[in-house]
C-alpha positions in Angstrom: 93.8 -172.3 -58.1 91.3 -172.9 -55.3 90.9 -171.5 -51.8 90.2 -172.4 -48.3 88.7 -171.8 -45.5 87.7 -172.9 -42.1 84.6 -172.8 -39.4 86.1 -173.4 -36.0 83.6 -174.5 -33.1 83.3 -174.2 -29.2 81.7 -177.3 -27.6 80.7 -177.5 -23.6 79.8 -180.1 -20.7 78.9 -179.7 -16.8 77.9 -181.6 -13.8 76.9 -180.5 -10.1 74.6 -180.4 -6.6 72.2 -178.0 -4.6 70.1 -178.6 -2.4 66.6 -177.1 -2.0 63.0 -177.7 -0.1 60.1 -178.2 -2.2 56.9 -178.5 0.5 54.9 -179.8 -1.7 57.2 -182.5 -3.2 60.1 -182.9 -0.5 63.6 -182.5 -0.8 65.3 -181.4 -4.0 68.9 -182.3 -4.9 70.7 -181.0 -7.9 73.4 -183.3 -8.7 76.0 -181.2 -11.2 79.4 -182.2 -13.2 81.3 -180.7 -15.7 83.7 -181.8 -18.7 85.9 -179.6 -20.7 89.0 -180.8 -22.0 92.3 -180.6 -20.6 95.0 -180.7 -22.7 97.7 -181.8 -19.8 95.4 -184.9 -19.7 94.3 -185.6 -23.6 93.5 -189.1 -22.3 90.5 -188.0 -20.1 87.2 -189.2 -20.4 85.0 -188.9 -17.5 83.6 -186.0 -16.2 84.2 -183.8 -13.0 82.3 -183.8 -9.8 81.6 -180.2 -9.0 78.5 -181.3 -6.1 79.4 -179.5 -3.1 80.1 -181.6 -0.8 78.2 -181.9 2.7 77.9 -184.4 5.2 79.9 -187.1 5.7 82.2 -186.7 2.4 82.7 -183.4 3.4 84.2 -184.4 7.0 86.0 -187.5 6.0 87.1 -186.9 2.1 89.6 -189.8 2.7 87.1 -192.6 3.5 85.1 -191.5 0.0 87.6 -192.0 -2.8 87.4 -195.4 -3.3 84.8 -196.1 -4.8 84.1 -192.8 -5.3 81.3 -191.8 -3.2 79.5 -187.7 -2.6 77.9 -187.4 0.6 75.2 -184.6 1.2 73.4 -184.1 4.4 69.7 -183.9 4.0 67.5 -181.5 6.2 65.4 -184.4 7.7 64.9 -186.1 10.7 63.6 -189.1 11.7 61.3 -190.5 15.0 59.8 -193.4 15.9 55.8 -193.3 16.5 55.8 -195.6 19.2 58.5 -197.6 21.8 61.0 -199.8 20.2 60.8 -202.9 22.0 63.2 -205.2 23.3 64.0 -207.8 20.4 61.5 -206.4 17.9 60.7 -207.4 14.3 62.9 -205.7 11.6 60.5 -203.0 10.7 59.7 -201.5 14.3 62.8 -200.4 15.3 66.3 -199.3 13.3 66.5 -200.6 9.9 67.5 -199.0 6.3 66.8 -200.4 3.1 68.0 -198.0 0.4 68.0 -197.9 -3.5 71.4 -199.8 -3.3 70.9 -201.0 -6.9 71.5 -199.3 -10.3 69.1 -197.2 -11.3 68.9 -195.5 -14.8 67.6 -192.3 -15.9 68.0 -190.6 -19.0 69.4 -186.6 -19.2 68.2 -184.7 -22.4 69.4 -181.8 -23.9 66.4 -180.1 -24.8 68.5 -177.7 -27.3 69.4 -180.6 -29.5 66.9 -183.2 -28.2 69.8 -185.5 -27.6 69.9 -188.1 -24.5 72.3 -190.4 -22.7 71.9 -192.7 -19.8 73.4 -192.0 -16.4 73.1 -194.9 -13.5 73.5 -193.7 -9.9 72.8 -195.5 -6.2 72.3 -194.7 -2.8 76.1 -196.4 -1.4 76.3 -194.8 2.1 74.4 -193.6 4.7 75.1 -191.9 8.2 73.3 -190.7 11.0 73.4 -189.9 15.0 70.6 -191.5 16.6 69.5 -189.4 19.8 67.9 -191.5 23.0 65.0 -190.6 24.8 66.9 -191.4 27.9 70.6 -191.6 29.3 71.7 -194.5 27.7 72.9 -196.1 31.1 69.7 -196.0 32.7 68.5 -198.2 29.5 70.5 -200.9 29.7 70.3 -200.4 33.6 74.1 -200.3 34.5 75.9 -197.9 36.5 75.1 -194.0 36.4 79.5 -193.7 36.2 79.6 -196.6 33.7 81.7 -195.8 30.8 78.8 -194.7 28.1 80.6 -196.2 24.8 80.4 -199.4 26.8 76.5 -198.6 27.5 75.5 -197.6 23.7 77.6 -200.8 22.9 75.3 -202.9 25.3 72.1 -201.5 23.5 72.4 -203.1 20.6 72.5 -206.6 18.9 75.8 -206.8 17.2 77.5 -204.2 19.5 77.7 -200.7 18.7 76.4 -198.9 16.1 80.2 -198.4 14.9 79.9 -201.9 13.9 77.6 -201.6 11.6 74.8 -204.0 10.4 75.1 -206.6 8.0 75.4 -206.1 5.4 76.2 -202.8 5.4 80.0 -201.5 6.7 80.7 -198.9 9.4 83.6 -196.1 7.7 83.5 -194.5 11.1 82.9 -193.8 14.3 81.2 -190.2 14.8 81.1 -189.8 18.2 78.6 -190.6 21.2 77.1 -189.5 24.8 74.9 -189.6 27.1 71.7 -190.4 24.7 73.2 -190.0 21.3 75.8 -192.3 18.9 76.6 -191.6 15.6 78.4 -193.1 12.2 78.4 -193.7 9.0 78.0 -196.9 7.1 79.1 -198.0 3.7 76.3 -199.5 1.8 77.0 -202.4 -0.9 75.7 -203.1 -4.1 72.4 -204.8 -4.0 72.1 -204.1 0.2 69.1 -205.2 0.6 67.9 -204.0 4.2 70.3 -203.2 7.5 69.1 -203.3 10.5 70.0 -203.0 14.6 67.8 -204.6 17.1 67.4 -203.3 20.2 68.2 -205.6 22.9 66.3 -203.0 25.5 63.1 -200.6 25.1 63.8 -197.4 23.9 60.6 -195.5 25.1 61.4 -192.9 21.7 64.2 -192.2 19.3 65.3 -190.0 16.9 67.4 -189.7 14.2 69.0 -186.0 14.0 70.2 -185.8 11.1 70.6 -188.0 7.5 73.4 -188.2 5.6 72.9 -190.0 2.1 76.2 -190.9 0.0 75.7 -192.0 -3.7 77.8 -193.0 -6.9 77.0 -192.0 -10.3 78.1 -193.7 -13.4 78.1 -190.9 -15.9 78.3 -191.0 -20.0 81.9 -191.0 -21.8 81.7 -187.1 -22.7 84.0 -187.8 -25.5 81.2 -189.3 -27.1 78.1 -187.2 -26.2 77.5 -183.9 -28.3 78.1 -180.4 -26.1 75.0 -179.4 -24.8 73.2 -178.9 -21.5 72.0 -182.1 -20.1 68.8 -182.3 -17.6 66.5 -185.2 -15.8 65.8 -186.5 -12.6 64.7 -189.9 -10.6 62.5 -189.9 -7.2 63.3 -191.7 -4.4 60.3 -192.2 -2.3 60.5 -192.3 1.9 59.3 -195.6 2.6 58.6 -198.8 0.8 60.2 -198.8 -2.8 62.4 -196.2 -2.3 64.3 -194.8 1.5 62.7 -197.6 3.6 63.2 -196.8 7.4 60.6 -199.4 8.7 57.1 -198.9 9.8 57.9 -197.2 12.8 60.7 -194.2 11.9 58.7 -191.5 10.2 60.3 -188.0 9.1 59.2 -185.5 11.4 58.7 -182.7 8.4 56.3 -185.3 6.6 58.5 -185.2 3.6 57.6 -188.1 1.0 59.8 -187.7 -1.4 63.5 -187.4 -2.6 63.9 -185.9 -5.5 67.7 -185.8 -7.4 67.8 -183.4 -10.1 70.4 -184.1 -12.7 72.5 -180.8 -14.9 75.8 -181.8 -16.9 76.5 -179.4 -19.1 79.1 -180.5 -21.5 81.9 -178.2 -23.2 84.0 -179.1 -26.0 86.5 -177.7 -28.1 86.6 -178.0 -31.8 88.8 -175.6 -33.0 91.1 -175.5 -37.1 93.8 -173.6 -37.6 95.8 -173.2 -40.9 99.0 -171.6 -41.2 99.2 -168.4 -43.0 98.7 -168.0 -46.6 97.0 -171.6 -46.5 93.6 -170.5 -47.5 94.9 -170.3 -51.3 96.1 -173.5 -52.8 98.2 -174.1 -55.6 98.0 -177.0 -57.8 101.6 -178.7 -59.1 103.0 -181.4 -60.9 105.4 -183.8 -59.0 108.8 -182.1 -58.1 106.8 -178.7 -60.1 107.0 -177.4 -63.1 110.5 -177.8 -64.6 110.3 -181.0 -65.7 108.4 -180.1 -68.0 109.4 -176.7 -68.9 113.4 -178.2 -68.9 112.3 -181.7 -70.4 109.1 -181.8 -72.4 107.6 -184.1 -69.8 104.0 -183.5 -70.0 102.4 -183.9 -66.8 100.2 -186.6 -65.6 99.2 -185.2 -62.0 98.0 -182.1 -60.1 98.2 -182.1 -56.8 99.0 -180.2 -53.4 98.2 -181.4 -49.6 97.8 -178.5 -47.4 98.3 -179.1 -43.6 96.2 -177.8 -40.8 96.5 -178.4 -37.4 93.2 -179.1 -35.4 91.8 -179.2 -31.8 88.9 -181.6 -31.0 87.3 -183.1 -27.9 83.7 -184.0 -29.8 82.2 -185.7 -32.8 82.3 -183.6 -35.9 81.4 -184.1 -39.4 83.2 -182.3 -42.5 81.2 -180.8 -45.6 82.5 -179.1 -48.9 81.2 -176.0 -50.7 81.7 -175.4 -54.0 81.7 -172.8 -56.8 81.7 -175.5 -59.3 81.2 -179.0 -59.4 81.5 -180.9 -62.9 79.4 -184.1 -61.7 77.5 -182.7 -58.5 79.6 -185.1 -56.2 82.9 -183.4 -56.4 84.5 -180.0 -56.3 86.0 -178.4 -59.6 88.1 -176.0 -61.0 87.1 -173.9 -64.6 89.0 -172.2 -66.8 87.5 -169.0 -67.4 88.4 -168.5 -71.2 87.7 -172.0 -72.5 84.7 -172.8 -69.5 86.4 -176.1 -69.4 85.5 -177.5 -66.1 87.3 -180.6 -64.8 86.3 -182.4 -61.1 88.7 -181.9 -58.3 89.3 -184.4 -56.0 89.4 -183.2 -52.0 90.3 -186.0 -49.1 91.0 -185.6 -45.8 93.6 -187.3 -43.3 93.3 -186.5 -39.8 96.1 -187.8 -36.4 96.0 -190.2 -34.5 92.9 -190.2 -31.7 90.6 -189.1 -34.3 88.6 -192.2 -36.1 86.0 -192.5 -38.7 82.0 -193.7 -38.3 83.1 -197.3 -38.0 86.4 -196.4 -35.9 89.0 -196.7 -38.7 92.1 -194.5 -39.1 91.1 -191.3 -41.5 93.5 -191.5 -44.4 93.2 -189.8 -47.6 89.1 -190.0 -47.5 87.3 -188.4 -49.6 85.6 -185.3 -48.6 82.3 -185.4 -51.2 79.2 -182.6 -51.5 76.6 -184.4 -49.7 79.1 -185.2 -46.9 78.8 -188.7 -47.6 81.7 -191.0 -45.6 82.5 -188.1 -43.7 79.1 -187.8 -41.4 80.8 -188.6 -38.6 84.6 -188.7 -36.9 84.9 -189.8 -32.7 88.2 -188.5 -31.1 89.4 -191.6 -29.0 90.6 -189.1 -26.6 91.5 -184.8 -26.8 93.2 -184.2 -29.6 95.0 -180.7 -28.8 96.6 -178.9 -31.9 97.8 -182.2 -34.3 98.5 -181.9 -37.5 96.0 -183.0 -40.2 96.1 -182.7 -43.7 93.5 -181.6 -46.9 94.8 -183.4 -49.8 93.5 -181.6 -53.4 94.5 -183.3 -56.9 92.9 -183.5 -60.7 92.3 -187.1 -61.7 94.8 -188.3 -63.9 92.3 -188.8 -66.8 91.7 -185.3 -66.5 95.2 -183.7 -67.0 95.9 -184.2 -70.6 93.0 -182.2 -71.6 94.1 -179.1 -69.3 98.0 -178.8 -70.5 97.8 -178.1 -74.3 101.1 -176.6 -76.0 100.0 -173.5 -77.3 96.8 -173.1 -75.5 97.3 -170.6 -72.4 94.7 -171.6 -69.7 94.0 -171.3 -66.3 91.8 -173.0 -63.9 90.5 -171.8 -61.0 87.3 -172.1 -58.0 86.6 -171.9 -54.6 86.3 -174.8 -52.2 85.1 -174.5 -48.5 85.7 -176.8 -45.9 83.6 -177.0 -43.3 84.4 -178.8 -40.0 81.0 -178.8 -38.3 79.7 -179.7 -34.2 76.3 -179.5 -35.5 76.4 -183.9 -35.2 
């Protein structure tokens, strides 16, 4: 007779954003999402935006779903250190060239010392620019022109609505007298957008910056839980938030700095039904056969369901009170000290894979866990059936059942389903 029993685990992961001011470094943002699975959506493998939203995003929700884009509104403003001229070069008046590109950092539990890659870009930005002067009196038309018409007039390409190649106005955010203000859609690989004055603008400002990014996080299906950190900088100026050579930000901040936190939480969870934790071992359709029949048996076997619960890797080990040849499990009678090995494998449903990403039938659970180091759910596997599957090899059984000779065999077996990948 041999018993079970079971070590059920808890695994966790989280994303999201704050924002802070560092003096001496600039602007902090902590970027945060979460995973946890849901078992209304077992398919699921992405994680969960919980950023606060700010800025544009916040406003216009709508205009950021596809692609997905989180908008914050940075405490920053921008102004020129000299006139912008009439049909000046690119970098003296209104241009943005932004980390459009992937970028790749790596996030570290420093628990576990484990790291995955996360890729995120700069794929919006939005501000209102604010005039020195009425914008009417620039362009020199009418004091009762329309004003829309005027900030239109200002500008190569039209207004600032329009956008600038190659970058995509989402929206128009309002303008008056001496300010205009939108957002604009950044594409992959940008490059640098840019207005040109088609009049002097003895100063301007930008009052406000809104940045939107996009974040390409790890599948956390196949990351371990844990609490995952890092950051990337994105310098003001060349190499990094490029407004030109003559847009400087008024709080002298150098710096961006996006701090990364996903905290990841999984379940791994085994449950076996009541009285499962002692097995019995029996011939094919019992005992009667024998008993009844004279039909010695050849097998001893029992499979004993469980049902299991697993969003994260896992790998299983075995315990044993005895083990005849140091690989397998056994079972010893107590009179006699005869000792035989006892097989224990392992089938597990559908969504859960081995190492190399075949289906887990009958494998063989072994003592120094090898074959079963590791097994991926596809997806959340929420309460399926698996089964342990305990039988003596065939070789084996003769030697047990002797007429005459009253024996019987017993040890403990633990199974252990362990996070610890």
């Amino acid at each position: 007779m041999t018993s079970l029993t079971k070590t059920p685990f808890l695994l966790m992961l989280l994303i999201g954003l704050s924002l802070t001011l560092s003096p001496a470094q600039g602007i902090d943002l902590d970027i945060k999402a979460e995973f946890s699975p849901d078992p209304a959506q077992p398919m699921k493998n992405e994680f969960r935006n919980t950023t606060v939203q700010s800025g544009y995003c916040f406003v216009y929700p709508q205009h950021c779903v596809s692609p997905p884009m989180v908008s914050f509104r940075l405490p920053i403003q921008f102004k020129s250190q000299m006139p912008v001229e009439a049909d000046h070069a690119q970098r003296q008046g209104a241009m943005f060239s932004l980390p459009s590109h992937w970028q790749t950092l790596n996030v570290t539990d420093p628990q576990s010392g484990q790291s995955q890659e996360v890729q995120v870009r700069v794929s919006g930005i939005g501000t209102t620019y604010v005039l020195s002067e009425d914008v009417r009196k620039l362009v020199g038309v009418d004091p009762e022109s329309n004003v829309i018409t005027a900030h239109g007039l200002l500008w190569v390409g039209g207004l600032w609505s329009n956008g600038a190649t190659p970058c995509r106005a989402l929206s128009f955010a309002g303008g008056g007298v001496r300010t205009f203000g939108s957002f604009w859609q950044v594409p992959l690989n940008a490059g640098v957008c840019a207005k040109q004055a088609k009049f002097l603008i003895p100063e301007l400002q930008y009052q406000y910056f809104d940045i939107g990014y996009q974040l390409i996080a790890p599948k956390p299906l196949e990351m371990a839980s844990g609490v995952y950190v890092g950051s990337i900088q994105f310098p003001i100026g060349p190499d990094g938030i490029d407004l030109g050579d003559n847009m400087y930000p008024v709080s002298g901040d150098s710096v961006i700095n996006l701090r990364f936190t996903l905290t990841v939480t999984h379940t791994l969870k085994v449950d076996v039904p009541p009285g499962g934790n002692r097995v019995e071992l029996v011939p094919q359709g019992g005992w009667n056969a024998w008993l009844q029949q004279g039909r010695k048996p050849t097998r001893l076997f029992r499979d004993q369901t469980f049902n299991i619960s697993a969003s994260s890797r896992f790998k299983m080990q075995l315990e044993c009170q005895y083990s005849p040849d140091g690989k397998t499990c056994g079972v010893r009678d107590s009179v006699s000290g005869h000792a035989v090995p006892l097989n224990v494998s392992v089938s597990l449903p559908h969504g859960l894979t081995a190492a190399d990403g075949r289906p887990v039938k009958h494998l063989q659970l072994l003592l120094n866990g090898s074959g079963s180091e590791l097994f991926q759910p596809g997806f959340y596997v929420d309460r399926k059936p698996g089964t342990l599957h305990f039988d003596i090899p065939e070789g084996e059984v003769a030697e047990m059942i002797r007429p005459g000779n009253s024996r019987q065999y017993s040890g403990n077996v633990v199974v252990i389903w362990d996070s610890e990948v």
